[in-house]
C-alpha positions in Angstrom: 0.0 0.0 0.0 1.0 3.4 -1.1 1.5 6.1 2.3 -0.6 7.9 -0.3 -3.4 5.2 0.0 -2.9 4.4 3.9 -3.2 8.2 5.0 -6.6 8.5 2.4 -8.4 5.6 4.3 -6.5 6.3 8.0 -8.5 10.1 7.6 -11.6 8.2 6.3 -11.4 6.3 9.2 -11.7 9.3 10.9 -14.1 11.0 9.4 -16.4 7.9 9.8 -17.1 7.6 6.1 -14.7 4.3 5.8 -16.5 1.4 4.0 -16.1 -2.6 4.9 -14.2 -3.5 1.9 -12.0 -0.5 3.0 -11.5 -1.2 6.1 -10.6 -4.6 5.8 -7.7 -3.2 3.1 -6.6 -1.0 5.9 -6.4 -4.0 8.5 -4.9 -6.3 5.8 -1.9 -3.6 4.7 -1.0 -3.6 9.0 -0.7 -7.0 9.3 1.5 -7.2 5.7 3.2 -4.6 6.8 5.3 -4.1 9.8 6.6 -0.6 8.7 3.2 0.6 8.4 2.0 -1.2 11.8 4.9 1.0 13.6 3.7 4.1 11.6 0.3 3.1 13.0 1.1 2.7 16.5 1.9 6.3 17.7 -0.6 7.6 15.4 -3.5 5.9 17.4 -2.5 8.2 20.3 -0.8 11.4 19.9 -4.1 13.0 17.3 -6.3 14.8 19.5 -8.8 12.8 17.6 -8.6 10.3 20.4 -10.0 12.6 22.9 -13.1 13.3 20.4 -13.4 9.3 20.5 -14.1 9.7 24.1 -16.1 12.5 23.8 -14.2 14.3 25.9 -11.6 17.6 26.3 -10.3 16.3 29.8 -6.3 16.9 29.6 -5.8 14.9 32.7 -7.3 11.8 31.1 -5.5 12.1 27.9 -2.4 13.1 29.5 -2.9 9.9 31.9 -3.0 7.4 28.8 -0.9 8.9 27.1 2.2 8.1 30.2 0.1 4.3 30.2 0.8 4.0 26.7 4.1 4.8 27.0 4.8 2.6 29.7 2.2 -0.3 28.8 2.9 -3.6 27.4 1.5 -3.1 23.7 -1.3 -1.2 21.7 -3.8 -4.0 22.6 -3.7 -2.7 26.3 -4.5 0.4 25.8 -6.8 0.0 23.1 -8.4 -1.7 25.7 -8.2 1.0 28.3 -9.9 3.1 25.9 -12.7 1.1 24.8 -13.6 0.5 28.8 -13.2 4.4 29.5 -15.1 5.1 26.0 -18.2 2.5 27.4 -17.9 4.4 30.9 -18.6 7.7 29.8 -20.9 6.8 27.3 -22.9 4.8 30.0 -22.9 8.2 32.3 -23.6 10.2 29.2 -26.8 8.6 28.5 -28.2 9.3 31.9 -31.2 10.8 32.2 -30.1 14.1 34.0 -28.0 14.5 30.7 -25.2 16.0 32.6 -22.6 13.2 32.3 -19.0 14.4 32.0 -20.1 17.7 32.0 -22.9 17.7 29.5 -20.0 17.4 26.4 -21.0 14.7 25.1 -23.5 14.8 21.9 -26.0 12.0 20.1 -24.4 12.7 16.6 -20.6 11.9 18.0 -21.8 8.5 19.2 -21.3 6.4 16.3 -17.8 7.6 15.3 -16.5 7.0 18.4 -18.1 3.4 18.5 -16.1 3.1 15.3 -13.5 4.8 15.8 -13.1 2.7 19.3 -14.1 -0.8 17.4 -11.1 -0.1 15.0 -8.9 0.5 17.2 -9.4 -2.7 18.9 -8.9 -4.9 15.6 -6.1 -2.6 14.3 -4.4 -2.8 18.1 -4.5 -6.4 17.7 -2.5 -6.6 14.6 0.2 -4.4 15.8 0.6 -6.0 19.5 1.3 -8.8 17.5 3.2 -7.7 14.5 4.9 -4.0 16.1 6.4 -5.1 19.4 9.6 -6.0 19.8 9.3 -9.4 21.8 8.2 -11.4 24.5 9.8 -9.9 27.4 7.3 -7.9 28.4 7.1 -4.3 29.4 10.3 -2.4 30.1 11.4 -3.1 33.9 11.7 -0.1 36.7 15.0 0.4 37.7 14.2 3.3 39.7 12.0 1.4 42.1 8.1 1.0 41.9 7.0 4.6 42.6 8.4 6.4 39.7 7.7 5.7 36.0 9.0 2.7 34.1 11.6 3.1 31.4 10.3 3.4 27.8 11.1 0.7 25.4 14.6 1.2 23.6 13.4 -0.5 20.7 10.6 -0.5 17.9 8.6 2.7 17.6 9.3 3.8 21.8 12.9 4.0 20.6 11.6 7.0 19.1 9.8 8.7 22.2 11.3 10.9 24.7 10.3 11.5 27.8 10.1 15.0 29.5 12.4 14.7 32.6 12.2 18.3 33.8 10.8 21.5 32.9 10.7 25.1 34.7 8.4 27.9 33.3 6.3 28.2 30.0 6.8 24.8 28.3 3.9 23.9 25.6 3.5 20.3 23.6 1.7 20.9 20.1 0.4 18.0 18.2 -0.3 17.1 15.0 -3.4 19.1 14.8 -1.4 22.3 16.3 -3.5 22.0 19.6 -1.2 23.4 22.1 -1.2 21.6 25.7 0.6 22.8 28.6 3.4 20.3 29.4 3.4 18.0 32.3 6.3 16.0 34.2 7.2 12.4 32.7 5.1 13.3 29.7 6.1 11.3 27.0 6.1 13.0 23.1 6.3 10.9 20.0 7.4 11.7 16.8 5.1 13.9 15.4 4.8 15.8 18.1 6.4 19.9 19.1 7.7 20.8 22.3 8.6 25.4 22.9 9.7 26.3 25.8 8.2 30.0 27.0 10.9 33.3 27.2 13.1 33.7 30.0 13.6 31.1 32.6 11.6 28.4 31.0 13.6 25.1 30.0 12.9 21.4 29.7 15.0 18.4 29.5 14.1 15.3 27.2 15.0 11.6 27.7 15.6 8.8 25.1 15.1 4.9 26.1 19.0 5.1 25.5 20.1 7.6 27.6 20.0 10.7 25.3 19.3 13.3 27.0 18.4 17.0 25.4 18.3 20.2 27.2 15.9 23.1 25.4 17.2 26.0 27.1 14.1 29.4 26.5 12.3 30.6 23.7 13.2 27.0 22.0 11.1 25.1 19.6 11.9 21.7 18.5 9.6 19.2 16.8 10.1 14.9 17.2 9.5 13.8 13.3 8.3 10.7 12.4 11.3 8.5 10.9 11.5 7.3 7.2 11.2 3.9 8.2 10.7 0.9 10.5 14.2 1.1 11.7 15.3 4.5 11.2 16.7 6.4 13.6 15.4 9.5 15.9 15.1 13.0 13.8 14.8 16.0 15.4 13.9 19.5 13.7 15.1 22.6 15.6 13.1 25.2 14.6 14.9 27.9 16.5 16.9 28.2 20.3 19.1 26.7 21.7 19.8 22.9 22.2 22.4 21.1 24.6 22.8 17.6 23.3 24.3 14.4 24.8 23.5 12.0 22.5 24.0 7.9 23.7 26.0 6.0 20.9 23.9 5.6 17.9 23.9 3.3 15.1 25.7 4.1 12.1 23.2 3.3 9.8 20.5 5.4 11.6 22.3 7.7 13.2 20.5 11.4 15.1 19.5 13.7 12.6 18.5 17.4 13.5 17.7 19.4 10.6 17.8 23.5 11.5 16.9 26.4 9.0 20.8 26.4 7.8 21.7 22.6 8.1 21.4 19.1 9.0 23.2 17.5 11.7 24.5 13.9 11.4 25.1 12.6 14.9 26.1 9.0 15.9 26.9 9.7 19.5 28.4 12.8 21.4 27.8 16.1 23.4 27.2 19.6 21.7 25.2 22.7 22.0 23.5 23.8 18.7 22.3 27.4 18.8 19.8 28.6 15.7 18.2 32.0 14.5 16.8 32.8 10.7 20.3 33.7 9.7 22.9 31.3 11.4 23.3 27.7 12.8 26.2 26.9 15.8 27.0 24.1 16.7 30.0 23.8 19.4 31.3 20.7 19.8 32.3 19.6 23.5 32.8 15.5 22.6 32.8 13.4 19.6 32.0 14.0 16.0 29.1 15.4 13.7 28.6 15.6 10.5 27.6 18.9 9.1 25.5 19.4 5.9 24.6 23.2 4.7 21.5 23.3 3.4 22.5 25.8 0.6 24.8 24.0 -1.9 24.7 21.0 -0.3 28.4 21.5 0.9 29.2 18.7 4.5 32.7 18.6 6.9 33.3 16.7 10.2 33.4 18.8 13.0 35.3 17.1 15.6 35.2 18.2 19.4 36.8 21.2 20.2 35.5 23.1 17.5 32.7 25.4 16.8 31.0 25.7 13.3 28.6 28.5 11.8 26.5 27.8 8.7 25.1 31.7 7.3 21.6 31.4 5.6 23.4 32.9 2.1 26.6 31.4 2.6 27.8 27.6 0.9 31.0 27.5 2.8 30.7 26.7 6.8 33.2 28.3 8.8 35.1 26.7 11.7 37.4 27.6 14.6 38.8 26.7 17.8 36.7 26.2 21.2 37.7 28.0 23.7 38.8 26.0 26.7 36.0 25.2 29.0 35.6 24.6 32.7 32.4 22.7 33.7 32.5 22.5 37.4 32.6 26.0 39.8 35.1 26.0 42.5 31.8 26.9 45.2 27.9 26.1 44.6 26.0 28.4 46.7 22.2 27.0 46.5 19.3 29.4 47.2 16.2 27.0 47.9 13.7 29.2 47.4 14.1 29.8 43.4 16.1 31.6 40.7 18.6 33.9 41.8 18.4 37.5 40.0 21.3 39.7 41.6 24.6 39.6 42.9 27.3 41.7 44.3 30.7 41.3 46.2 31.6 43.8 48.8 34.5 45.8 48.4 36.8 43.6 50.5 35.5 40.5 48.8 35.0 38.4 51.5 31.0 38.7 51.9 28.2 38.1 48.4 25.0 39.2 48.5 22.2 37.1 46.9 18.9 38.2 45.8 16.7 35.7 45.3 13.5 35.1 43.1 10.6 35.2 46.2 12.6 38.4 48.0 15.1 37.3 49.9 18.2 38.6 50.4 21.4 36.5 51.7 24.6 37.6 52.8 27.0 34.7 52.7 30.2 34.4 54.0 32.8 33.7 51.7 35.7 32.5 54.4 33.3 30.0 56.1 31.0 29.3 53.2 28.3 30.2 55.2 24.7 32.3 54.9 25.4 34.9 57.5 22.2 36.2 57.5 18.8 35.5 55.2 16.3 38.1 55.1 13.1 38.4 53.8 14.0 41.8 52.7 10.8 42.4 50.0 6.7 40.7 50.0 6.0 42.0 46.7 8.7 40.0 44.4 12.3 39.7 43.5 14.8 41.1 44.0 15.9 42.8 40.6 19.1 44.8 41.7 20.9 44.9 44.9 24.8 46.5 45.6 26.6 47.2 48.4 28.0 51.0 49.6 31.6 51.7 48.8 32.5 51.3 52.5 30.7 47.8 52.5 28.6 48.5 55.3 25.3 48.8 53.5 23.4 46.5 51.0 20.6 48.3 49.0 18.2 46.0 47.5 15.6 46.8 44.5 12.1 44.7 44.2 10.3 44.7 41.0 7.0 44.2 42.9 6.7 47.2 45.4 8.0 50.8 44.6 10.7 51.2 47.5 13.8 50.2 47.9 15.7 49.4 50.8 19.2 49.4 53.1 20.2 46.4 55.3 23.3 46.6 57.8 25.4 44.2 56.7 26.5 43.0 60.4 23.1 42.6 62.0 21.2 42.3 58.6 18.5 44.7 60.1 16.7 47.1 57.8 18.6 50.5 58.2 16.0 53.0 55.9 13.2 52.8 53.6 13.3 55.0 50.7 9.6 55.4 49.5 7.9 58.0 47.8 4.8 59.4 49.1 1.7 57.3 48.8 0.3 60.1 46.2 3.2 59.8 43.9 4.3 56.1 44.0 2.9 55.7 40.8 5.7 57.4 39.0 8.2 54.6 40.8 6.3 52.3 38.7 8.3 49.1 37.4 11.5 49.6 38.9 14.7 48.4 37.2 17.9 48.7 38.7 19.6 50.3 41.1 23.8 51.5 42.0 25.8 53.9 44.9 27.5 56.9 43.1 31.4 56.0 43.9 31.7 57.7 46.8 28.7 56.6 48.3 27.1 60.1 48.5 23.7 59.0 46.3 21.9 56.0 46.1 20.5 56.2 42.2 17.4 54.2 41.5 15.9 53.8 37.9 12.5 53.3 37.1 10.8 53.3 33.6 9.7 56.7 34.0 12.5 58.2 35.8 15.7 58.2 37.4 15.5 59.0 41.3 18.6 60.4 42.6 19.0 59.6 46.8 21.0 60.5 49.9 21.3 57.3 51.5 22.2 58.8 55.0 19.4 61.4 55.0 16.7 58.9 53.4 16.0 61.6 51.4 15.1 62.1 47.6 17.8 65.2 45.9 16.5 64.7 42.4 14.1 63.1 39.7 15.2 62.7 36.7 12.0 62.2 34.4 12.3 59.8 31.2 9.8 60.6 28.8 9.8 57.9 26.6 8.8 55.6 30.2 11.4 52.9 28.2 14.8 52.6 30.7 15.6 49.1 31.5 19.1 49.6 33.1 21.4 51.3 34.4 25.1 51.4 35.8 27.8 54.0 37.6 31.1 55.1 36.6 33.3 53.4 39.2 35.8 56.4 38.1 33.5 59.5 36.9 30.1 61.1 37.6 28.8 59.5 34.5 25.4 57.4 34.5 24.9 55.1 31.7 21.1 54.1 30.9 19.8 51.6 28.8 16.7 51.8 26.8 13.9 49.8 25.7 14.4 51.5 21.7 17.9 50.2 22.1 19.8 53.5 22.9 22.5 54.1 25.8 22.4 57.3 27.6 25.2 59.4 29.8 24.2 61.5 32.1 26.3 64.4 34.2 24.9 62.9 37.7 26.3 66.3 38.9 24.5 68.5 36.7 21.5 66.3 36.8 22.1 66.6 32.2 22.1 64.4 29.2 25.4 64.4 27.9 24.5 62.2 24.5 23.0 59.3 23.3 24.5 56.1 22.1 22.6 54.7 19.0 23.9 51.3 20.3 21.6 48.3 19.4 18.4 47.3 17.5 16.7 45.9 20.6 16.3 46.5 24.1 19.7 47.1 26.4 19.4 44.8 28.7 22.3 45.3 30.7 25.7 47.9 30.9 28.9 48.4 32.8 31.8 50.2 33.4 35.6 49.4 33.1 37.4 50.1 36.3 38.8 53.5 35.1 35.9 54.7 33.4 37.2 55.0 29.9 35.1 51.7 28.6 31.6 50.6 28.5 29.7 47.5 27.6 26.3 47.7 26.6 24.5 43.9 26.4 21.2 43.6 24.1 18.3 41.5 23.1 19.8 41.5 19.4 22.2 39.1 20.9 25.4 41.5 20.8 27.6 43.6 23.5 28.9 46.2 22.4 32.6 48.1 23.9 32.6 51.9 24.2 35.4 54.2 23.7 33.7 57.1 26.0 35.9 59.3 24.9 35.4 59.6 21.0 31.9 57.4 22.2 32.4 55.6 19.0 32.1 51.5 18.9 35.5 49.9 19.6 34.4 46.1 19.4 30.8 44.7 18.5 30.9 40.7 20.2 28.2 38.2 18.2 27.0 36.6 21.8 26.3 33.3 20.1 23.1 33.9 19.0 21.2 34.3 21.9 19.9 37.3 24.0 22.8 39.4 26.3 21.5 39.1 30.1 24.3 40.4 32.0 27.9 42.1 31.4 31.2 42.6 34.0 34.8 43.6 33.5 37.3 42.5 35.6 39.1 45.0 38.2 42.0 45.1 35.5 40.1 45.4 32.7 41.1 42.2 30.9 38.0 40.1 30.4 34.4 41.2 29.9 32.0 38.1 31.2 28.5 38.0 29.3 25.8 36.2 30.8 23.1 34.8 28.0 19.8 32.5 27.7 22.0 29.5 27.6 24.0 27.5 30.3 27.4 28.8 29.4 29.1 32.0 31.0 31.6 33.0 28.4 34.5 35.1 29.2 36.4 37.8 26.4 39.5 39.5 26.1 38.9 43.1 25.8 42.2 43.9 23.7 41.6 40.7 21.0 38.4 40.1 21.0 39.5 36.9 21.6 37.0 34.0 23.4 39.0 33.2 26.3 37.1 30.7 28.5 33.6 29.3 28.6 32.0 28.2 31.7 29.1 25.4 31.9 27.1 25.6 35.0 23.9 24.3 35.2 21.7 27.5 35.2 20.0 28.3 31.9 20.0 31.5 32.1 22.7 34.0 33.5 20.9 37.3 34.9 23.8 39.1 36.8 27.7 38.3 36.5 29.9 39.8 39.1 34.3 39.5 39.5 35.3 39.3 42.7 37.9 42.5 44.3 40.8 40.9 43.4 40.0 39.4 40.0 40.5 35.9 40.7 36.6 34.2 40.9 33.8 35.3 39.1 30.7 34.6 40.7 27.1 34.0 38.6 23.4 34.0 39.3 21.3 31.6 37.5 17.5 30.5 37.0 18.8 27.0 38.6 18.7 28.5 42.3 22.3 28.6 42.3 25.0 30.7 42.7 28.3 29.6 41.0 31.6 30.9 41.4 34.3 30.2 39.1 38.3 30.7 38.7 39.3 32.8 36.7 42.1 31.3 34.1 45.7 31.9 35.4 44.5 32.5 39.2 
């Protein structure tokens, strides 16, 4: 039978408009053909069709056998299971009172479902007989009885993955393009989409064989169905980024992922694959791939230790070295409670403050490795910016929920001030961004979208406002070295600003998107501007002219940090490395992979030898810097 041929009567099926004679060809060309029974098998699940079988919208049920599918001895089974649970609610539907399962069920559905239900059973027996791989049974727990049995490594669950973890906004879309939130041990099948939602949203996919992938946000990859009986998993990455450790694979069917730019020929290895509408990465950490451009057809090997970049309009594919990387931090500091958005050393460098995702601020000691104190310092949210006083006696913390911010004595931890507007003009404090000491600790700036709010910290006193009337800053950063404040906008401008003189001293047309993030080189002369077009830039503030422009591979710029001499600029992205650059070369000088997956803050310690980062994993890592 022609695929042609089998998906004409499978959608008659459907439809309800399938004749005997038909049907029998259909049940006929299963049990002939054992390519088309494992076609068959997936298919009788992962349509949403099934649900209007049962007459029914419920999630929960379809979510439950679709993780009893996956788990379950053969199709027969759950055919089974659905024809009992089809019976049920059918039985309570036709209840007087009408109201069975929520009054959803209707007269006319009745008799495709019956159908729809009866094939199933006759078609389920065919392939429990003809698509499973063996006798042996289902696939045996070896994690112990209360969590989920391993799926299948072989026939068509070789080609399922299950969801091992997810954080945020992750969505599975089927065939159909019905879009339902994800759920724990779910398990997808070819066919099949999973996105992950914008910042700090991620999910982690398991294979029968132990490959595991990691879709860090704003990633969208879809399971498709394999040419064949035996042919191996392929994977379309539609955009994001992927972190792949792919089990040994056989050469004959090896991994495919097909992106925009290329296709990826993987037979077993670790790599993270990056993709927008122009470019393809892949960096390769172990093993080998095979690389095909899409335009031209051109392939290489690209062997670990190497990074390659396929361009949309461009045949050749460029390669280079990877920089060395470092995969495991020198100290772990966990924060239970969630994600960690800010961090900052004091100026001796012996004490880190933390501030965590549900408002907590903790000081940890870095001698003892210790929390010296944890504070619920805000009710309202996170805590977005924090820093402490150039005489490291004060912390000043910044919550995105409530329209103060606030100063906590480092030794007791106590709350020293609040600095609030009146109750009549909070409003302009709305959304509150980020906030940093002038360096010598006489003003406490805080910016907001509407305005920046100059403070005396001592006095808890507002000196000045500042009024922005485009309502767009997202950031903001002091000159360690000058008066100068640099803001960044939401219509991707920087700003500097005479802190003295309380004037604009000119604008920076520095990126198409939103600055997410600036800083300052020790002695004022530099600064780096971060975006959502996935670039930093370097400033010569002198001629304020662009002195380097860094591609942050591909994804969007969350944080920026010099080091105290200058050397190396950190940028933390949406991805799970930290990546660290030579300011003079341009050079890629390290890469660190921690297991956040996304960096919000970077921060160098005092005397340049750790760099410490803040993560959507509810860790804090801090790292060595190279020669240190």
């Amino acid at each position: 039978m022609t695929s042609e041929r089998f998906q004409e009567l499978l959608e008659r099926l459907l439809d309800d408009d399938l004749s005997p004679p038909e049907r029998m060809e259909l049940l006929e060309a299963v049990a002939a053909d054992r390519e088309l029974a494992a076609k068959l098998y997936p298919m009788l699940w992962i349509e949403p069709w099934l649900a209007d079988c049962l007459n029914t919208d419920d999630e929960a049920f379809v979510h439950r056998m679709q993780h009893e599918m996956a788990h379950g001895d053969d199709g027969e089974e759950f055919v089974c299971r659905v024809m009992a649970e089809y019976q049920r609610r059918n039985t309570a539907a036709a209840s007087p009172s009408g109201n069975g399962f929520k009054g959803r069920y209707r007269r006319r559905k009745f008799w495709l479902g019956a159908v729809c239900a009866a094939s199933l059973v006759v078609i389920g027996v065919a392939i429990a007989f003809l698509a499973r791989p063996g006798q042996d049974g289902p696939g045996q727990d070896l994690a112990g009885k209360d969590r989920p049995r391993q799926i299948n490594d072989s026939g068509p669950h070789a080609l399922a993955a299950r969801l091992e973890s997810l954080q945020g906004d992750v969505t599975i879309v089927g065939l159909a393009g019905n879009h339902i939130a994800a759920q724990l041990d779910q398990v997808l099948f070819p066919g099949q989409q999973i996105q992950t939602g914008d910042e700090g949203s991620f999910a982690t996919l398991r294979y029968a064989d132990g490959t595991r992938l990691e879709l860090n946000a704003a990633t969208r990859l879809e399971l498709v169905p394999a040419a064949g009986a035996r042919g191996g998993k392929h994977l379309k990455l539609i955009g994001g980024l992927l972190d792949a450790e792919v089990a040994p694979q056989a050469d004959a069917s090896p991994m495919i992922i097909s992106t925009p730019q290329a296709e990826i020929r993987v037979v077993g290895t670790k790599f993270l694959s990056s993709v927008s509408e122009q470019f393809t990465r892949i960096e390769m950490q172990r093993g080998q791939v095979q690389v095909q451009n899409h335009r031209g057809g051109r392939s290489i090997d690209v062997s670990a230790g190497q990074v390659a970049v396929v361009e949309r309009q461009v045949e050749a594919i460029e390669t280079k070295p990877l920089p060395p990387m470092l995969v495991k931090p020198k100290v772990v500091l966990p924060d239970p409670e969630g994600p960690v958005l800010s961090i900052d050393y004091s100026p001796d460098g012996k004490t880190l403050a933390v501030g965590g995702w549900q408002g907590t601020l903790t000081l940890w000691d870095l001698t003892t490795g210790k929390a010296r104190h944890t504070i619920a310092a805000h009710s309202q949210g996170g805590i977005v910016s924090l820093a402490f006083s150039p005489d490291g006696q004060t912390v000043a913390t910044l919550c995105y929920g409530d329209t103060s911010a606030k100063l906590w004595d480092v030794t007791t931890g106590k709350c020293r001030r609040t600095l609030s507007r009146p109750a009549s003009e909070k409003k302009h404090l709305a959304a509150p961004q980020k906030l940093a000491f002038a360096n010598d600790g006489s003003l406490l700036i805080v910016g907001a979208a509407q305005a920046i709010y100059l403070w005396d910290p001592k006095q808890g006193r507002e000196v000045a406002a500042i009024p922005q009337t485009d309502n767009n800053l997202c950031t903001l950063a002091f000159s360690p070295a000058t008066k100068v404040l640099a803001t960044g906008h939401l219509d991707g401008m920087v700003r500097l600003w005479d802190i003295d003189d309380r004037k604009l001293l000119g604008t920076l047309p520095a990126h198409r998107k939103r600055v997410t993030c600036v800083a300052f080189s020790a002695d004022g002369t530099t600064l780096a501007s971060g975006s959502d077009d996935r670039t930093v830039k370097l400033w010569d503030l002198k001629t304020r002219t662009v002195r380097r422009t860094i591609e942050a591979n591909l994804r969007p710029v969350r944080s920026v940090g010099f080091s105290g001499d200058g050397t190396y600029l950190a940028i933390g992205c949406s991805e799970r490395m930290v990546r660290l650059w030579e300011t003079r070369s341009g050079r890629e000088a390290q890469l660190f992979e921690g297991t956040n997956y996304a960096y919000p803050d970077v921060k160098f310690s005092p005397d340049g030898k750790m760099l410490a980062t803040a993560g959507w994993n509810k860790k804090v890592e801090l790292w060595r810097l190279p020669g240190k």
